[in-house]
VEXROGU-192266 format. One line per 3 residues: number of its first residue (from 0); their letters; for each residue x, y, z of C-alpha. Coordinates in nm, 3 decimals, padded with zeros to 5 digits, always signed. Last residue first. Example, Ala and Ser with C-alpha at 12.3 -4.5 7.8 and 13.67 -1.06 7.14 Angstrom:
REM residues 2
1 = sa = +01.367:-00.106:+00.714; +01.230:-00.450:+00.780
//
This chain:
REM residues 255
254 = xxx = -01.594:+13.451:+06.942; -01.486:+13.126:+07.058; -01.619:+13.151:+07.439
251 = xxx = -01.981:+13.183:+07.243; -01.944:+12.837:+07.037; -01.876:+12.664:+07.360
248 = xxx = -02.196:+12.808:+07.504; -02.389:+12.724:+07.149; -02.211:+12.349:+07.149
245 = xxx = -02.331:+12.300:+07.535; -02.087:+12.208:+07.826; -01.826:+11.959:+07.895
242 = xxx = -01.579:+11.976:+08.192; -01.282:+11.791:+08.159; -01.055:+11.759:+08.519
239 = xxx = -00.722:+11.710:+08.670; -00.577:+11.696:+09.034; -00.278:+11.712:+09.248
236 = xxx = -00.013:+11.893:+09.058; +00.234:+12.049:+09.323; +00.255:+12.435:+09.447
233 = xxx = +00.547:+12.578:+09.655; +00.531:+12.911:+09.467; +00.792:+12.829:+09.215
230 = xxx = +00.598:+12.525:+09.114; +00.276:+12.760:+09.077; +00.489:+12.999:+08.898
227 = xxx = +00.621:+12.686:+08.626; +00.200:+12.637:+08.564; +00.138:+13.011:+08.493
224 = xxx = +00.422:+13.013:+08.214; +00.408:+12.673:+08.109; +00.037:+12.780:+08.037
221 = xxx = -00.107:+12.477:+07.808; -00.227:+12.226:+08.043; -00.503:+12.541:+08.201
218 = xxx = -00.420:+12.672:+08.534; -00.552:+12.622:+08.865; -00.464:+12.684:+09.179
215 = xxx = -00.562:+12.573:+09.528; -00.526:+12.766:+09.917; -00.691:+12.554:+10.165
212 = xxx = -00.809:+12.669:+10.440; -00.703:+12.688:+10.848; -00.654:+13.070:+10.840
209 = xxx = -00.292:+13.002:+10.852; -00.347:+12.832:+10.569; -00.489:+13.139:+10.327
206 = xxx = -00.199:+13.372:+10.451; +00.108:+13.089:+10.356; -00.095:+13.066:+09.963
203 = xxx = -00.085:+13.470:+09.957; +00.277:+13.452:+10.036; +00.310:+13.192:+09.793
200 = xxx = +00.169:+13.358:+09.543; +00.289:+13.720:+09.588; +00.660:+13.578:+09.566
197 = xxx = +00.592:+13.342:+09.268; +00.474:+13.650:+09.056; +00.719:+13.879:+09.169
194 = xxx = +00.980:+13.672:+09.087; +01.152:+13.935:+08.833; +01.011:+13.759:+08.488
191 = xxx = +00.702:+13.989:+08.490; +00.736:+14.369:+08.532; +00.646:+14.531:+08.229
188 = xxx = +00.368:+14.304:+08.157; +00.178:+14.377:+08.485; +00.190:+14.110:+08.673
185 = xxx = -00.158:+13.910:+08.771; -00.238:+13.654:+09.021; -00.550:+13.361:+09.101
182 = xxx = -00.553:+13.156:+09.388; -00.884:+12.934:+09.471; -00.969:+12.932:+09.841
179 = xxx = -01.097:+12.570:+09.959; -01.304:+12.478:+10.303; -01.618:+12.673:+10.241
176 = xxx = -01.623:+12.686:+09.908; -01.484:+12.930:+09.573; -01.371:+13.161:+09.850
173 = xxx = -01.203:+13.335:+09.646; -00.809:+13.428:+09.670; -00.590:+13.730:+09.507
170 = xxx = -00.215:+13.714:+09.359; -00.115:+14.109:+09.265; +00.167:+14.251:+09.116
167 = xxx = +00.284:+14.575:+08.998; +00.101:+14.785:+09.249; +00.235:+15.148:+09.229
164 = xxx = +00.277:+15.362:+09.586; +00.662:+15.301:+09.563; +00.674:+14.938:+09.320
161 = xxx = +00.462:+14.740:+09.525; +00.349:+14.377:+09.561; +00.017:+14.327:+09.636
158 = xxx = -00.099:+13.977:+09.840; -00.473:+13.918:+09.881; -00.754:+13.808:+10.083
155 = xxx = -01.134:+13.787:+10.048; -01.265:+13.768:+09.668; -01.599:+13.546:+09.700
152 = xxx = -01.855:+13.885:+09.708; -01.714:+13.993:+09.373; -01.842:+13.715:+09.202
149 = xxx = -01.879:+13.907:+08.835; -01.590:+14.107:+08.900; -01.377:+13.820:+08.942
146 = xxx = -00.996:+13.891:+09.128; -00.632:+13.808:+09.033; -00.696:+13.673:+08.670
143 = xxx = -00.896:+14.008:+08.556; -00.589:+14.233:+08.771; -00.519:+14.412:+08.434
140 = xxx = -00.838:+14.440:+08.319; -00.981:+14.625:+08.606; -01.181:+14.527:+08.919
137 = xxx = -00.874:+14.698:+09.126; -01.076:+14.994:+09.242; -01.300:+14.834:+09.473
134 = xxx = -01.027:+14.583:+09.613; -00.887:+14.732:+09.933; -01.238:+14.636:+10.136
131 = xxx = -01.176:+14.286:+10.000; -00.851:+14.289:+10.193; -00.502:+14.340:+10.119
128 = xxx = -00.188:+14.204:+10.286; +00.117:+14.451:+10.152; +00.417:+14.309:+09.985
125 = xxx = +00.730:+14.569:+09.917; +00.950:+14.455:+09.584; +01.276:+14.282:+09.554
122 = xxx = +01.102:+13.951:+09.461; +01.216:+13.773:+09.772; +01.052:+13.456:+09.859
119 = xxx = +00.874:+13.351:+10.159; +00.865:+12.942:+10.174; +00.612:+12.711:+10.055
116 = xxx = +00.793:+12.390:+09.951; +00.752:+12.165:+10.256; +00.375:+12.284:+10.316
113 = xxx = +00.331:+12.164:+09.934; +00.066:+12.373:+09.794; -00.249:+12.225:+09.603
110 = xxx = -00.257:+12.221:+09.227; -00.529:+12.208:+08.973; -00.474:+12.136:+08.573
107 = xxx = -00.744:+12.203:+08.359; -00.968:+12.130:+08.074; -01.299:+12.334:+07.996
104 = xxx = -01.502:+12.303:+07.700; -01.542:+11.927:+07.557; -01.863:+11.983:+07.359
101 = xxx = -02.207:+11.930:+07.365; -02.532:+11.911:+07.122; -02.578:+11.490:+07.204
98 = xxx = -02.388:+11.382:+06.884; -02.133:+11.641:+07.005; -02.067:+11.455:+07.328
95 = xxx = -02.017:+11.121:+07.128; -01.776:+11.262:+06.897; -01.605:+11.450:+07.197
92 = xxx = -01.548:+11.150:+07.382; -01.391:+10.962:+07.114; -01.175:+11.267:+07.006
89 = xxx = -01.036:+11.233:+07.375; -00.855:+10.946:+07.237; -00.630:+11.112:+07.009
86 = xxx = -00.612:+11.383:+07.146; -00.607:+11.434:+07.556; -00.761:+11.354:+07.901
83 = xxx = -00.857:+10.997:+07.866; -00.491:+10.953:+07.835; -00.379:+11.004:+08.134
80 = xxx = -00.654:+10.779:+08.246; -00.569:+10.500:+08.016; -00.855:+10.412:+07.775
77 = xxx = -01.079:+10.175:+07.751; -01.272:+10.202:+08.078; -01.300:+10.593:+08.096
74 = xxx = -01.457:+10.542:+07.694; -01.739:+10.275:+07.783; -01.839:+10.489:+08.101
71 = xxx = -01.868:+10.804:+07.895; -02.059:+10.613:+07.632; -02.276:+10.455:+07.906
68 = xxx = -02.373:+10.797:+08.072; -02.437:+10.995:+07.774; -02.835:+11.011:+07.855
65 = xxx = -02.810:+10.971:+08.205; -02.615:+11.321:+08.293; -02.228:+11.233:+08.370
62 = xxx = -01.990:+11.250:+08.701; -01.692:+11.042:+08.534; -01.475:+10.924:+08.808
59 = xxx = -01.125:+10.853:+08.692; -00.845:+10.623:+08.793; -00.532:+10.716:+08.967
56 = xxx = -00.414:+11.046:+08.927; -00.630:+11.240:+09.084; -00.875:+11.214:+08.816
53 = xxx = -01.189:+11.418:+08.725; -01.418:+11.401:+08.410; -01.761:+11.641:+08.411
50 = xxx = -01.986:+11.524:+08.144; -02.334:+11.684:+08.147; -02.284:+11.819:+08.551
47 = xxx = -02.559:+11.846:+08.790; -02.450:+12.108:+08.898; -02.303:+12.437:+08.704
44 = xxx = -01.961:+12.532:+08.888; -01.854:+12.863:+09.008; -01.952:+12.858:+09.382
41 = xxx = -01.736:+12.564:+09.436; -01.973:+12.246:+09.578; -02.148:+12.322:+09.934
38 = xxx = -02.473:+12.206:+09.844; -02.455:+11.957:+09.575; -02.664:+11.909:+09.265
35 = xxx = -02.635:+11.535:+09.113; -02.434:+11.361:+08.865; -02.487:+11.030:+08.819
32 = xxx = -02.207:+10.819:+08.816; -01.922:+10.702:+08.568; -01.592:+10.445:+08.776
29 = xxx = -01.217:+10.444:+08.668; -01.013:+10.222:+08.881; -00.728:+10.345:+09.089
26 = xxx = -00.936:+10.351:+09.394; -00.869:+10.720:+09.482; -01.120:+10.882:+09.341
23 = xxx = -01.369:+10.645:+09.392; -01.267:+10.557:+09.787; -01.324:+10.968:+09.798
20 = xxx = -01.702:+10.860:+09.754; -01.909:+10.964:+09.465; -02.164:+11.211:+09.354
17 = xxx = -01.940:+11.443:+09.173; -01.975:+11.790:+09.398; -01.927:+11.551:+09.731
14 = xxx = -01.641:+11.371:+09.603; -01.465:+11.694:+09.483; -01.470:+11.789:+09.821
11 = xxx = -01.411:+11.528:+09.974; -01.082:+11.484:+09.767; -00.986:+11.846:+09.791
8 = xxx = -01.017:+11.848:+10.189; -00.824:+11.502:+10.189; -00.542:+11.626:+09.979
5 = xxx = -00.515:+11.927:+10.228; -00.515:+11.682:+10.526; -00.229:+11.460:+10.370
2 = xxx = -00.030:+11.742:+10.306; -00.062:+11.908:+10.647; -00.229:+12.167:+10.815
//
């Protein structure tokens, strides 16, 4: 699979969970639709959408609800995209979403791998393919980021590395939709800053193609840490997005 295709896959497939075509996202001019439910859009998203904001880095498409639809088209027309996604002018946005009982909740930065870049790396520790029949007993705090105990039946593949018998690192994949596993990976504390993170990554990310998907990550703009392992890893940027939900379920993350 190459870069091109994998860029494609993401593209439809955020086309098809925002209502638009991948000549939207892709355009370079910013465009608000409808949003719609979608069969076949990542198993952890709420569809239709209140005020979901996605660019690949030309443009956005705003995939709104009705009643917010021509502020959110006023505001992706006014403002630079790269902008559109931060203070100052993302205060606009979020004045006009809280007039309405919403918020700005979720903002993050999604990569895809770079078939150039992924390479096996050598963290000085034994990695071990695991299954979803090896995860029962590793729905524990530590390995939170790694797998989701609350869709247990997405987590399919993933990459331990091993200190003797001791997992001290652990990237594992959902299968968020049918053509796109999401990568998520845990060290434990006493062991981070020795490679092991980037190692179990992109081995995990080299396991996920060969099965003909395509491995993603995500992180939020804030984690240098989590966003410098995903360029160790063989990961580029290729996607952002702003997901706005309800005051009360913002309210709830805060407490």
């Amino acid at each position: 699979m190459t870069n091109r295709e994998m860029l494609y896959t993401a593209l439809k497939q955020s086309a098809l969970e925002l209502n638009c075509t991948v000549d939207d996202l892709t355009s370079g001019k910013s465009r608000a639709v409808i949003s719609r439910a979608a069969e076949g859009a990542r198993k952890y998203l709420s569809l239709p959408f209140y005020c979901q904001l996605v660019s690949y880095g030309s443009g956005i498409v705003a995939s709104v609800n009705e009643e917010i639809y021509a502020d959110a088209k006023a505001y992706i027309e006014k403002y630079a995209p790269e902008h559109c996604f931060e203070t100052p002018n993302m205060l606009v946005l979020q004045s006009a979403l809280e007039r309405r009982g919403m918020s700005a909740c979720f903002m993050a930065e999604y990569w895809l791998c770079d078939t150039e870049a992924i390479r096996p790396l050598d963290c000085g520790y034994e990695l071990r393919l695991l299954t979803a029949e090896d995860f029962a007993p590793l729905y524990t705090p530590q390995w939170s980021n790694a797998l989701c105990e609350k869709r247990k039946e997405l987590d399919v593949l993933g990459i331990g590395a091993y200190d003797g018998e001791k997992l001290v690192g652990f990237a594992g994949c959902s299968a968020d939709c049918e053509s796109m596993w999401q990568i998520g990976v845990d060290v434990l504390p006493e062991y981070r800053r020795r490679g092991i993170a980037s190692a179990v990554t992109g081995r995990l990310a080299a396991e996920i193609t060969a099965r003909g998907k395509v491995p993603f990550y995500c992180c939020a703009w804030s984690n240098v840490a989590s966003a410098r392992n995903a360029i160790r890893a063989g990961f580029r940027p290729a996607w952002v997005e702003l997901t706005a939900k309800s005051a009360e379920y913002t309210a709830d993350m805060n407490k």
